[in-house]
N, C-alpha and C positions, 0 to 999 in steps of 0.2 A: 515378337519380331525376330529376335534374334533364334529361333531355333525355325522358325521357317528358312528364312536365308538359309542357315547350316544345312537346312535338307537342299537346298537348291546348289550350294555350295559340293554339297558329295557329288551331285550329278554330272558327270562329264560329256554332257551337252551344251553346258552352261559355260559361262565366260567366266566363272567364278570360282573360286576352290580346285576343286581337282580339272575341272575342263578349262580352266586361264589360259588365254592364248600365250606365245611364245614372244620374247624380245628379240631384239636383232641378235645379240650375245649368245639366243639355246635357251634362255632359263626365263625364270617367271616372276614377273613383281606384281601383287596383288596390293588392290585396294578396297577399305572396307569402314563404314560408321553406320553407327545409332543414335539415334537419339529421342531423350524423352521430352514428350512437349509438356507435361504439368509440372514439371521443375526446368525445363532447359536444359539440365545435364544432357551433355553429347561426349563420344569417345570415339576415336578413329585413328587407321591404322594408315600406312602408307609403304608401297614397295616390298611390303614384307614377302620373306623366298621361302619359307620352312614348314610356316602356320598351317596346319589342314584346313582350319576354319579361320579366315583372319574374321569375321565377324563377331566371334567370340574375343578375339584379339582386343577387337574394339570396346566390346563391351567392359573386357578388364579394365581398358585403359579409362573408361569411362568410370567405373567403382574403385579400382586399387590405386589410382594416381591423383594429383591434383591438377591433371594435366587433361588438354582435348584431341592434340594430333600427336602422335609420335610416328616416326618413320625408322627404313631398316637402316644399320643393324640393332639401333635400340628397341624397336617394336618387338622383332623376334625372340632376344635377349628378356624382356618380359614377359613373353609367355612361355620362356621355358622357366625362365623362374618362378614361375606359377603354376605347371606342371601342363599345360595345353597340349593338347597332341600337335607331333612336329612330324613331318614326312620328307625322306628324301625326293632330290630331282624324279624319278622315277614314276613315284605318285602321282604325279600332275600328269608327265607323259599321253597326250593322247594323238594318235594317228592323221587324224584330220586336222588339228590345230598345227601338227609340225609340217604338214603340207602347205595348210595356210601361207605359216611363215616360208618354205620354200618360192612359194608364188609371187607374195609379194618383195622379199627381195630381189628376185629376176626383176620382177616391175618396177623395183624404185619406189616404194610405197609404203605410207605408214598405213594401215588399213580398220576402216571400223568393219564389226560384225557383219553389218547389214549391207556394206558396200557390196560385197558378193553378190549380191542379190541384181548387180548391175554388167554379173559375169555373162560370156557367151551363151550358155549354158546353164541358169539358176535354179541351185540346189536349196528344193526348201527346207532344209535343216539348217540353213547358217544363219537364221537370224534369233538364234538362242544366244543373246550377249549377256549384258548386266544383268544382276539379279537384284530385285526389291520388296520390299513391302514396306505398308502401311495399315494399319490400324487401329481402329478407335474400342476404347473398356468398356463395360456396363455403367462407368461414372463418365462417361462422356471424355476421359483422357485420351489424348493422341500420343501416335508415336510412329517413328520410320528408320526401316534400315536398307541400307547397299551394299554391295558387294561388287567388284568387278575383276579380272585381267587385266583390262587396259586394252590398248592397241596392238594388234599384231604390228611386229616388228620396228616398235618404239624405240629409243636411246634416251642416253643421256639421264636416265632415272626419273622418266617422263612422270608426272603426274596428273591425274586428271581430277574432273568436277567429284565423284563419288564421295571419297574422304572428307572432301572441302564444305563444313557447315555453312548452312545459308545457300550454297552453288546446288550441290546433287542431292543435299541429303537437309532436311528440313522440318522440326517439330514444335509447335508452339502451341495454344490452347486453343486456336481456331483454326490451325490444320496441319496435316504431316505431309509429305511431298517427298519423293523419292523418284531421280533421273536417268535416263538411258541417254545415250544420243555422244555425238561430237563436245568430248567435254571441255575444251576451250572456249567454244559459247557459251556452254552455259556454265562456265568461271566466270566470262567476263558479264553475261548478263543477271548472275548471282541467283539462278531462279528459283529456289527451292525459296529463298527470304521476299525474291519479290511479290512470290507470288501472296506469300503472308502480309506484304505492305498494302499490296492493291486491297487485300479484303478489309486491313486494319485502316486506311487512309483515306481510301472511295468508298468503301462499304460494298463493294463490289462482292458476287456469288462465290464459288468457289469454282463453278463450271465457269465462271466469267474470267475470272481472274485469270484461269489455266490457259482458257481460250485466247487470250491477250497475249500472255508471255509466248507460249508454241507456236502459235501463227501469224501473231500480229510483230513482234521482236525476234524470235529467232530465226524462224524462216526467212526473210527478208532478207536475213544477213550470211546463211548460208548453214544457221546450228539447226543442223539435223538431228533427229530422237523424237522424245516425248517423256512420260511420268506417270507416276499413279499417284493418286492425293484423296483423302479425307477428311472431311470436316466436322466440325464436333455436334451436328447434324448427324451423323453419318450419312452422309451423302458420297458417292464415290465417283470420282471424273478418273479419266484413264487417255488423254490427249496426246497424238502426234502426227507427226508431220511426214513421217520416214511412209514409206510405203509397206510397213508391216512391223508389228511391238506384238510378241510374245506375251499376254496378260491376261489374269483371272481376276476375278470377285467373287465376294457373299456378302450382299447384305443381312440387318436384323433380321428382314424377316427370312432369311435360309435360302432367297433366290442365289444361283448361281450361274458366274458367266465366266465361259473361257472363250476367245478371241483371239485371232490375229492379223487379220487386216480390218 
């Protein structure tokens, strides 16, 4: 998990690593976890400005600490003490994200990825936001990780669903879950853990499960996105609501699918 994210994290296509959008401020707070479902360990980072990869960040924090969230400047402060590649401002820099932020501050606006998509003129490259995975082992273990930016032109040391275990990021013995979308919803509707109660409390599918929380609870209330989830089946649901989630799969047997609306 965590060295997929990293490749998606170099990409500066992505909301993640090097392509993280911009805060109101000029600069960049990333967020990022893991977690393992056959022990429950999880590690996540929060805000951090330096990390090339905060995903690895997370991971540290998940093996080197006895700890699950840290945030900047103790996040950073950790993985330099651990020797992590650290980049300046520079490195994140990309052309299109600091227009973003141009746009939406003219507008008054904290902005998701995919909101462009509601521009005069829609560019379909913007709807390359958070980055995720999930995956299940040859022993049937799961596991999930996130990575994100955030919002263009955030304050305040905004933080969102991605780092927050149980909300974006989600690993147990009977499935992993990993979130895109408006992460205030799905903070407040905790989805990555609900969707592990519906399967553990109804008995509920895991396409079932997903189907409830994305359509039946989020949308409703205005949590736009979606996720990718596995179950220890490997079965793989891939749900949203947004009018378009950047996503791939492979199942066992080697089929593969890339999608986006």
């Amino acid at each position: 998990m965590e060295a997929t994210v990293r490749s998606l994290e170099d990409c500066p296509l992505f909301n993640a690593g090097r392509g993280a959008v911009f805060t109101h401020d000029g600069h960049h707070e990333m967020d990022a976890a893991i977690m393992d479902g056959a022990t429950r360990r999880a590690g996540a980072v929060a805000g951090v400005r330096t990390v090339q990869n905060p995903i690895q960040a997370a991971r540290l924090v998940m093996e080197a600490t006895e700890h699950v969230l840290l945030a900047y400047p103790g996040a950073d402060e950790l993985a330099r003490e651990h020797g992590l590649p650290l980049q300046p401002p520079a490195y994140f820099f990309t052309q299109q994200r600091f227009d973003q932020l141009q746009e939406a501050i003219a507008a008054g606006r904290v902005q998701l990825d995919h909101a462009a998509a509601t521009a005069p003129v829609p560019d379909p490259n913007w709807k390359k936001g958070t980055v995720g995975a999930v995956a299940r082992d040859v022993r049937g273990h799961l596991a999930a990780a996130t990575s994100t930016g955030g919002m263009t032109n955030k304050r305040y040391s905004r933080i969102g669903d991605a780092p927050l275990i149980g909300a974006g990021t989600w690993a147990d013995e009977q499935c992993a879950v990993s979130c895109t979308g408006h992460g205030e919803f799905f903070i407040r509707a905790v989805v990555g853990h609900d969707i592990a109660c519906l399967m553990a409390y109804k008995g509920l599918s895991l396409a079932e499960a997903c189907r409830v929380v994305v359509h039946d609870k989020l949308a409703p209330v205005g949590g736009e996105g979606g996720l990718i989830a596995v179950d220890a089946a490997g079965q793989l649901v891939l749900p949203f609501n947004s009018e378009g989630m950047y996503r791939a799969s492979r199942n066992a047997a080697g089929e593969e699918v890339v999608e986006i609306y």
